[in-house]
mmCIF file of the C-alpha atoms, coordinates in Angstrom:
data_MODEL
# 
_entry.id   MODEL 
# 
loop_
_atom_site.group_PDB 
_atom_site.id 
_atom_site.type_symbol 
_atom_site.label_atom_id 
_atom_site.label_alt_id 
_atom_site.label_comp_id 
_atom_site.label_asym_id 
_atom_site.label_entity_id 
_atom_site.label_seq_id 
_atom_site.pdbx_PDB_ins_code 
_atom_site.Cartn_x 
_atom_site.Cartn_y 
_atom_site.Cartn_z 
_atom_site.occupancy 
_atom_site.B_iso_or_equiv 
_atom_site.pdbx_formal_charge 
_atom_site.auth_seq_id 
_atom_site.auth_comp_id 
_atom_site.auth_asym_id 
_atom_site.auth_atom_id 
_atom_site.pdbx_PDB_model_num 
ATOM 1   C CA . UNK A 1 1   ? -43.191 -27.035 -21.145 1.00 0.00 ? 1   UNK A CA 1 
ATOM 2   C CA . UNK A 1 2   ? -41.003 -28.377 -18.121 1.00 0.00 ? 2   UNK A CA 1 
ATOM 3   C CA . UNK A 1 3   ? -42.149 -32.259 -19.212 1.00 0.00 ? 3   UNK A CA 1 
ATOM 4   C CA . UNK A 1 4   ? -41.749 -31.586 -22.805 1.00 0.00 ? 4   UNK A CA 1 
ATOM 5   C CA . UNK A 1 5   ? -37.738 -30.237 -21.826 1.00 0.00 ? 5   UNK A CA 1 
ATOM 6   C CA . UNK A 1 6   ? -36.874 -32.470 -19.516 1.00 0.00 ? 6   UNK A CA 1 
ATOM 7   C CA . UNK A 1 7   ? -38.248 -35.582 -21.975 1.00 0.00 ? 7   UNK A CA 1 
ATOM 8   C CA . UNK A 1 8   ? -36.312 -34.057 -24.874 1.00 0.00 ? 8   UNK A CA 1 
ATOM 9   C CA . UNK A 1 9   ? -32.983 -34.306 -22.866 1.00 0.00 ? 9   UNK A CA 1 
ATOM 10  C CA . UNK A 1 10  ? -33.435 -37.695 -21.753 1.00 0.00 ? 10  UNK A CA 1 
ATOM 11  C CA . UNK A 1 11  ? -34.510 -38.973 -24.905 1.00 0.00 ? 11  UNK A CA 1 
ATOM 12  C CA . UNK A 1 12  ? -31.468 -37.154 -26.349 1.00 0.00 ? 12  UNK A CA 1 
ATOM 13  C CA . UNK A 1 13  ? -29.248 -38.736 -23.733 1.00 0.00 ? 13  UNK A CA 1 
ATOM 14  C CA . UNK A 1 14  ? -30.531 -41.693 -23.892 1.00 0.00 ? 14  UNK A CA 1 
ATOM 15  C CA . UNK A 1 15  ? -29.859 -41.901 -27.802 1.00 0.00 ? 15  UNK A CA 1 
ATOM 16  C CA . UNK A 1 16  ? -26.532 -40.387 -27.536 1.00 0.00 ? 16  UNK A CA 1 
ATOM 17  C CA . UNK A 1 17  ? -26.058 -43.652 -25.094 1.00 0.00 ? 17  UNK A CA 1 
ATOM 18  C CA . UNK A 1 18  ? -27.377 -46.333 -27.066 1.00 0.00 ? 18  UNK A CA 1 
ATOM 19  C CA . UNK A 1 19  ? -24.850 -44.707 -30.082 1.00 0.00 ? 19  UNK A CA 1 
ATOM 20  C CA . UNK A 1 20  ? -21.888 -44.654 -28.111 1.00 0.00 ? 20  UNK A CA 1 
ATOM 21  C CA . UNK A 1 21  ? -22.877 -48.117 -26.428 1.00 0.00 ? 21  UNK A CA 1 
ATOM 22  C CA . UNK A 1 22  ? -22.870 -49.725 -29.914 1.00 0.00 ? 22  UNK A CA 1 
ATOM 23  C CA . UNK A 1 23  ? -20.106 -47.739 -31.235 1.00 0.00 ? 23  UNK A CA 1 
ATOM 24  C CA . UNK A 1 24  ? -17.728 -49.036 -27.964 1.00 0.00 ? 24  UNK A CA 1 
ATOM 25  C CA . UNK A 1 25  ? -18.359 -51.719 -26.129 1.00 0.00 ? 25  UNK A CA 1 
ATOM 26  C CA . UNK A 1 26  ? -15.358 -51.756 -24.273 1.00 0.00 ? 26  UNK A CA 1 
ATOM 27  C CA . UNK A 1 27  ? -13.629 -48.823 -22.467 1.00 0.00 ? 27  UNK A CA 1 
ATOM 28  C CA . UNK A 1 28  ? -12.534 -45.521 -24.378 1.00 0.00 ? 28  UNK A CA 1 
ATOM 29  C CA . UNK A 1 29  ? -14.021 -42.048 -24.932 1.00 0.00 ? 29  UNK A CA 1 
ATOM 30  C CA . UNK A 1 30  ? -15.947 -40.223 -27.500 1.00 0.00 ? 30  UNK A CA 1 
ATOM 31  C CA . UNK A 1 31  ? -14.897 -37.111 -28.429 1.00 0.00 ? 31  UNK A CA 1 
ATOM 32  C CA . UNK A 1 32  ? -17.076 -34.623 -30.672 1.00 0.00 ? 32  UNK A CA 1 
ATOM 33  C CA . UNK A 1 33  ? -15.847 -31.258 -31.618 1.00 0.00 ? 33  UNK A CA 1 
ATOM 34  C CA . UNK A 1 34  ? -17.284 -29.609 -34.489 1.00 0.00 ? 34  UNK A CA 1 
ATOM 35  C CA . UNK A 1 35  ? -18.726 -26.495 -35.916 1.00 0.00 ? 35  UNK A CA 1 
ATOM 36  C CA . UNK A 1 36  ? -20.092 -25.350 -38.992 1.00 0.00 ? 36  UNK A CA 1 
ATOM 37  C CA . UNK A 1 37  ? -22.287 -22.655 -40.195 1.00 0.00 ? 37  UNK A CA 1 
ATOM 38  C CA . UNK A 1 38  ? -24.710 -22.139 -42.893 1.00 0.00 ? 38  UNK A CA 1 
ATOM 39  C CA . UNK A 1 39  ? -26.752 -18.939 -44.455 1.00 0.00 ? 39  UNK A CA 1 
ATOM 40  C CA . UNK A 1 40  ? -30.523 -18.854 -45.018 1.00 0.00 ? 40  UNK A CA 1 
ATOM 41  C CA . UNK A 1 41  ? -32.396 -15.998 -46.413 1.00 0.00 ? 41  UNK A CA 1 
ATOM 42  C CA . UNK A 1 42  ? -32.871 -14.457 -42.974 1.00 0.00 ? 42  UNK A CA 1 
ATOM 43  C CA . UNK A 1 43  ? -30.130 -15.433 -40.605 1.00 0.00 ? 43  UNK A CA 1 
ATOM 44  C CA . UNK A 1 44  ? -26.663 -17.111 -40.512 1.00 0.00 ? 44  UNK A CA 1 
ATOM 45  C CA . UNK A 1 45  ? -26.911 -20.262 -38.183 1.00 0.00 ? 45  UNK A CA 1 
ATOM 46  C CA . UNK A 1 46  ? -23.870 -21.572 -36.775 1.00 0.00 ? 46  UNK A CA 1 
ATOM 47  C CA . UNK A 1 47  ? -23.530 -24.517 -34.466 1.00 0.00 ? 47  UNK A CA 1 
ATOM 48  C CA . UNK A 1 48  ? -20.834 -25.518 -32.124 1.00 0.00 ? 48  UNK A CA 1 
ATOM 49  C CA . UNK A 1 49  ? -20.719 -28.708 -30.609 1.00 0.00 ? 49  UNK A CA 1 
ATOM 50  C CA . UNK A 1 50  ? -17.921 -29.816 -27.630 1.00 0.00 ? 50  UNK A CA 1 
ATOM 51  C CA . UNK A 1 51  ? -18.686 -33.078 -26.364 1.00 0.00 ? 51  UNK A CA 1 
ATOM 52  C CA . UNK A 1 52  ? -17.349 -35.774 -24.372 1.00 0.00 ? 52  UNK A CA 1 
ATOM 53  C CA . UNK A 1 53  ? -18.914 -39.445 -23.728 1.00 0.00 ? 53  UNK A CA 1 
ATOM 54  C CA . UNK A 1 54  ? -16.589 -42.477 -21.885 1.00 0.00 ? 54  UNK A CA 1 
ATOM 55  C CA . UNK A 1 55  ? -18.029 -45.332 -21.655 1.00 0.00 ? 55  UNK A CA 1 
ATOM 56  C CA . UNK A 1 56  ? -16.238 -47.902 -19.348 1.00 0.00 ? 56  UNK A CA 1 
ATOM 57  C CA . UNK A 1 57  ? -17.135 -51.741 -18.934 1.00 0.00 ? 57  UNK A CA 1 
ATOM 58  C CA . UNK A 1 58  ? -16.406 -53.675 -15.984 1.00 0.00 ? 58  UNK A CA 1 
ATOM 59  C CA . UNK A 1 59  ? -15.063 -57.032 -15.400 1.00 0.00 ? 59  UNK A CA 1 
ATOM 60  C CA . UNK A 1 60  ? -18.918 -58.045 -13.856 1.00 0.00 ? 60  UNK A CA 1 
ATOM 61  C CA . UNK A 1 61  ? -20.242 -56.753 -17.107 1.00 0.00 ? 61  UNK A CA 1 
ATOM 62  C CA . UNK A 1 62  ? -21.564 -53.431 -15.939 1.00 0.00 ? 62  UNK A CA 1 
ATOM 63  C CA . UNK A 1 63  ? -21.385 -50.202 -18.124 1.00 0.00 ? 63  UNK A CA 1 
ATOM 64  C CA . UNK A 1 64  ? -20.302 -46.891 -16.998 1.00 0.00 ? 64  UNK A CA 1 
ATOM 65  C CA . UNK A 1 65  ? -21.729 -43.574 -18.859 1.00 0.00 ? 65  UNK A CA 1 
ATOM 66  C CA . UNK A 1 66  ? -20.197 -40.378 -18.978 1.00 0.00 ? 66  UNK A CA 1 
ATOM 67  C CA . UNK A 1 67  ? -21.229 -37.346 -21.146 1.00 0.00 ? 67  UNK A CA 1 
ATOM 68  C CA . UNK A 1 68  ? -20.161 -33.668 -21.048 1.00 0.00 ? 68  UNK A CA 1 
ATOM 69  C CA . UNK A 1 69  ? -20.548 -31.031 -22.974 1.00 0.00 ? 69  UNK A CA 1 
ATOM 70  C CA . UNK A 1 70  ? -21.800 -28.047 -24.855 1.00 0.00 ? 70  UNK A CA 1 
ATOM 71  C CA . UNK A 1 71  ? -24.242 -27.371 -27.770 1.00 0.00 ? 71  UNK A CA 1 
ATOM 72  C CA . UNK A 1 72  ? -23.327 -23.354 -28.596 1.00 0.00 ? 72  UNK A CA 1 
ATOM 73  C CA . UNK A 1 73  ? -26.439 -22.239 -31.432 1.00 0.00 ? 73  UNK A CA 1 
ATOM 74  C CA . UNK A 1 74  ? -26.661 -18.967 -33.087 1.00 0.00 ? 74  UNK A CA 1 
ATOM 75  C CA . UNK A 1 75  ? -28.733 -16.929 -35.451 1.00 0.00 ? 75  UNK A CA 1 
ATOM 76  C CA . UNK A 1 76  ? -27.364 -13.827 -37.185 1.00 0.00 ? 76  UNK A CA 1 
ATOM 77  C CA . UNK A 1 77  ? -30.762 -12.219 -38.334 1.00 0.00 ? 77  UNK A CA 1 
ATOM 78  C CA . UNK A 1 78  ? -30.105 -10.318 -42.062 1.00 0.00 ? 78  UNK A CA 1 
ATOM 79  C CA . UNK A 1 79  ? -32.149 -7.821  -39.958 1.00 0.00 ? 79  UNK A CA 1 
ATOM 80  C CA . UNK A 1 80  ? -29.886 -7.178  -37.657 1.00 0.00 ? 80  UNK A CA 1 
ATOM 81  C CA . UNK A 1 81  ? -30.501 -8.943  -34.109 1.00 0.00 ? 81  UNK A CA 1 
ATOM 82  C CA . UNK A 1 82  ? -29.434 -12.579 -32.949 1.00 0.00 ? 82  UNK A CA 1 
ATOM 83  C CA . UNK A 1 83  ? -30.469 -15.272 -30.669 1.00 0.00 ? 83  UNK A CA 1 
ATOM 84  C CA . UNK A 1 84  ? -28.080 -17.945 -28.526 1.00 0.00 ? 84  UNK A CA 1 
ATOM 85  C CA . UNK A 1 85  ? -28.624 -21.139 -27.358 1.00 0.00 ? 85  UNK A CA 1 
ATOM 86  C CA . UNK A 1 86  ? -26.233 -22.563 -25.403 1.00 0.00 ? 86  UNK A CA 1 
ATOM 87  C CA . UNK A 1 87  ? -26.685 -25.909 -23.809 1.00 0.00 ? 87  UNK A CA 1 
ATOM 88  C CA . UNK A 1 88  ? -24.311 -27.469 -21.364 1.00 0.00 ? 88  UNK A CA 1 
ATOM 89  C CA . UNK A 1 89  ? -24.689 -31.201 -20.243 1.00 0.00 ? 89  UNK A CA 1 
ATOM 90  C CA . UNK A 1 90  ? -23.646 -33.420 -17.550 1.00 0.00 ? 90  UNK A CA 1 
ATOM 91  C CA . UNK A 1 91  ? -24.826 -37.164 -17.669 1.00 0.00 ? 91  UNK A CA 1 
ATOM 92  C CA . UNK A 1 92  ? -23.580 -39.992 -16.041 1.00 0.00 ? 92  UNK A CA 1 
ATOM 93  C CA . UNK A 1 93  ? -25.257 -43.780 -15.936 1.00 0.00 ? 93  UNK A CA 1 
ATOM 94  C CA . UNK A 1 94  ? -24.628 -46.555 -15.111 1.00 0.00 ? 94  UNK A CA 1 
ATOM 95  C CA . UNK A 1 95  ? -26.460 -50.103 -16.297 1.00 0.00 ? 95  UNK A CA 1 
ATOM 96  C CA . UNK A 1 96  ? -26.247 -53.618 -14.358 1.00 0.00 ? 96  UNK A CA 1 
ATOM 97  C CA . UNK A 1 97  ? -27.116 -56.429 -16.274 1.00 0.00 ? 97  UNK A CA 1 
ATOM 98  C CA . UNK A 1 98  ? -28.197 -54.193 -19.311 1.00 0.00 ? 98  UNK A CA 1 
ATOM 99  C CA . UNK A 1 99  ? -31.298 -52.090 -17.208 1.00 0.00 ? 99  UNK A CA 1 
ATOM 100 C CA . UNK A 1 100 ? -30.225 -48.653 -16.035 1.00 0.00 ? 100 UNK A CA 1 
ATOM 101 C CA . UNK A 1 101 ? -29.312 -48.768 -12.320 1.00 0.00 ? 101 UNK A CA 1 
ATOM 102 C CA . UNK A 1 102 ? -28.258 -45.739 -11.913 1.00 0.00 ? 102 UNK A CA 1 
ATOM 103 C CA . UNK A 1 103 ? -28.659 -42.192 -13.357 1.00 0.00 ? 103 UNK A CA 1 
ATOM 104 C CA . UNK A 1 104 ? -27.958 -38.458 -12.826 1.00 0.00 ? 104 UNK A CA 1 
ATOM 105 C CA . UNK A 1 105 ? -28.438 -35.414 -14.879 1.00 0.00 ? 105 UNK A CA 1 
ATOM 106 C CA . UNK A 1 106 ? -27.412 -31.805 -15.184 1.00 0.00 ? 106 UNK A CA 1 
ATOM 107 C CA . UNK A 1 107 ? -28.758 -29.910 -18.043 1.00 0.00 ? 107 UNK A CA 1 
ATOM 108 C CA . UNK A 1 108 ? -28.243 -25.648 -18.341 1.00 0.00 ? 108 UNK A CA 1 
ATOM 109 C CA . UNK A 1 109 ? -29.536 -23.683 -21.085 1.00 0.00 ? 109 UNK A CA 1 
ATOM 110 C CA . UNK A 1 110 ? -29.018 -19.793 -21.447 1.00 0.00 ? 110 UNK A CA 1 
ATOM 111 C CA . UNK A 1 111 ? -31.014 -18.393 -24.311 1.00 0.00 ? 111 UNK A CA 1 
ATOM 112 C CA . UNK A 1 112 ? -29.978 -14.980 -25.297 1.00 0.00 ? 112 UNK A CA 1 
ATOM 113 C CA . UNK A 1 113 ? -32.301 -12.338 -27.430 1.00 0.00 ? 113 UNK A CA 1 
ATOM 114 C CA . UNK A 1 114 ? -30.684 -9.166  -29.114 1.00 0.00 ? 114 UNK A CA 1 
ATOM 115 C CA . UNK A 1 115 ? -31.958 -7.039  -31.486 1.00 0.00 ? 115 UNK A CA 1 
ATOM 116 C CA . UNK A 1 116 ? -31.679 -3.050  -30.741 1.00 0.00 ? 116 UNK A CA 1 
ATOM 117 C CA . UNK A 1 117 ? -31.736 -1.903  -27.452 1.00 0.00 ? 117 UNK A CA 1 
ATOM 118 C CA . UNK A 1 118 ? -33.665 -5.051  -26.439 1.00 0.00 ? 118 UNK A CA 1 
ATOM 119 C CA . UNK A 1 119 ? -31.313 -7.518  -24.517 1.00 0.00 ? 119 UNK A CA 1 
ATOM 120 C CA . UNK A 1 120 ? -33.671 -10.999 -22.636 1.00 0.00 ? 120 UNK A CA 1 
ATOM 121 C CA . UNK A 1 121 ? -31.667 -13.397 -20.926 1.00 0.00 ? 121 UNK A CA 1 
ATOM 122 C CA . UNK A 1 122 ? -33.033 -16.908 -19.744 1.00 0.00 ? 122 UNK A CA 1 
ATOM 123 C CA . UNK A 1 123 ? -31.547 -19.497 -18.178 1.00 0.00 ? 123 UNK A CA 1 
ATOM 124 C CA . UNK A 1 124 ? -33.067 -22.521 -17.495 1.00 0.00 ? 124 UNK A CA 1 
ATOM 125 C CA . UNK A 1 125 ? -31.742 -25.305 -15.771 1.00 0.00 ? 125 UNK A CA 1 
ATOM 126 C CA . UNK A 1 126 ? -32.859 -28.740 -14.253 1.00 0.00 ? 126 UNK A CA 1 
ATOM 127 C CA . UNK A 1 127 ? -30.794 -31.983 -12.294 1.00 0.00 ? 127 UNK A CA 1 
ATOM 128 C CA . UNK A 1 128 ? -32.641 -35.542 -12.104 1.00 0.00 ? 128 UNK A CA 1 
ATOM 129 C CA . UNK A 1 129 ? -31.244 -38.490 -9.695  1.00 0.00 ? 129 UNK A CA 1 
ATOM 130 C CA . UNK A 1 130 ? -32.776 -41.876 -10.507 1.00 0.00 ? 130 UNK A CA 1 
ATOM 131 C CA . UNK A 1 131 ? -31.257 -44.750 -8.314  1.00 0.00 ? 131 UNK A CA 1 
ATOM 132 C CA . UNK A 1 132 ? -32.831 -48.292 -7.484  1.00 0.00 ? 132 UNK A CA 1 
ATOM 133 C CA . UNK A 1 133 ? -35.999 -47.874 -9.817  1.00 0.00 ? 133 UNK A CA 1 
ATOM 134 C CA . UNK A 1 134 ? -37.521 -44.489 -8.442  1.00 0.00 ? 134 UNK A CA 1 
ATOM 135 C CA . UNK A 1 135 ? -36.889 -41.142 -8.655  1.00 0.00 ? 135 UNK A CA 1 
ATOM 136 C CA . UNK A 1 136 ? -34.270 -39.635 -5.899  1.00 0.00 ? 136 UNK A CA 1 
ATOM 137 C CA . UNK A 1 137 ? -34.852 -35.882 -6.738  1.00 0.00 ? 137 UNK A CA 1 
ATOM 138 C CA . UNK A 1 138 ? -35.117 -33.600 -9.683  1.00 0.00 ? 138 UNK A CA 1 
ATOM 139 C CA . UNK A 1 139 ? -34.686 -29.704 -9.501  1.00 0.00 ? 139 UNK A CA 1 
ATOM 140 C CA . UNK A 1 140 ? -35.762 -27.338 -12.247 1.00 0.00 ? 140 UNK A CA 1 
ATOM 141 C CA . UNK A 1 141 ? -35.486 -23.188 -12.063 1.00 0.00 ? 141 UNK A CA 1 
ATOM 142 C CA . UNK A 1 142 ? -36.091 -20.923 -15.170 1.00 0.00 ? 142 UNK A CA 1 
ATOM 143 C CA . UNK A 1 143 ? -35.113 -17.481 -14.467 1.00 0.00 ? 143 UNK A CA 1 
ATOM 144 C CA . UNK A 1 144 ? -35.149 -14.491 -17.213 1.00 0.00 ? 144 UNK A CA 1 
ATOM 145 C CA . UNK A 1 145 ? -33.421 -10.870 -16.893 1.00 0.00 ? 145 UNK A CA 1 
ATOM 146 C CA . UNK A 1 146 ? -34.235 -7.830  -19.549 1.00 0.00 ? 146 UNK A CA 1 
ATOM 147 C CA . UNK A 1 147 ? -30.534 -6.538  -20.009 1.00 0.00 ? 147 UNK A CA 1 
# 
């Protein structure tokens, strides 16, 4: 489960940098704030999305990454109940001569179950350092409280 997460960020990082790479090449920031709900036959989703990307190009042609932000998800159950997601993101690269040279991460997610008198909350949380071609350190902690 821990490889599966961690790939799902960094592919999700690393497409949210190829979009904003394309979308400026120069220096400027992307802002995303946006919500929106929708009803299904069993719950009420709702998404809220507060992002943050700059990218910033330097005279020697190198490109500077910067993402933060938060993914908020929620599920009203018709049932009564609900579940959270809320992801918060930290991301910074930065590419000489188009190959990533540098990268760090910092990815949180709290997950919240209610329904009743039952109350779970998990967090789950990792950071990644990549410098130079090889791995500098990566932390990861999951930790889950009945409420």
């Amino acid at each position: 489960m821990r490889t599966f997460l961690t790939a799902a960020a960094l592919a999700a990082a690393a497409l949210t940098f190829a979009a904003v790479a394309a979308a400026a090449p120069g220096n400027g920031a992307q802002v995303v704030n946006a919500a929106g709900c929708s009803q299904t036959p069993f719950a009420k989703v709702c998404v809220v999305e507060k992002t943050t990307t700059n990218v910033t190009s330097t005279p020697s042609g190198n490109l500077n990454y910067v993402t933060n932000g938060t993914v908020e998800r929620t599920m009203t159950f018709v049932f009564g109940g609900s579940y959270t997601v809320t992801d918060t993101i930290h991301s910074h690269h930065l590419d000489k001569q188009g190959e990533i040279f540098e990268e760090s991460d910092h990815y949180l997610e709290q997950n919240e179950y209610q329904s009743g008198t039952y109350h779970l909350l998990c967090t789950e949380a990792f950071d990644l350092h990549w410098a130079n071609g090889a791995s500098q350190f990566g932390n990861y902690d999951v930790q889950c409280t009945v409420l």
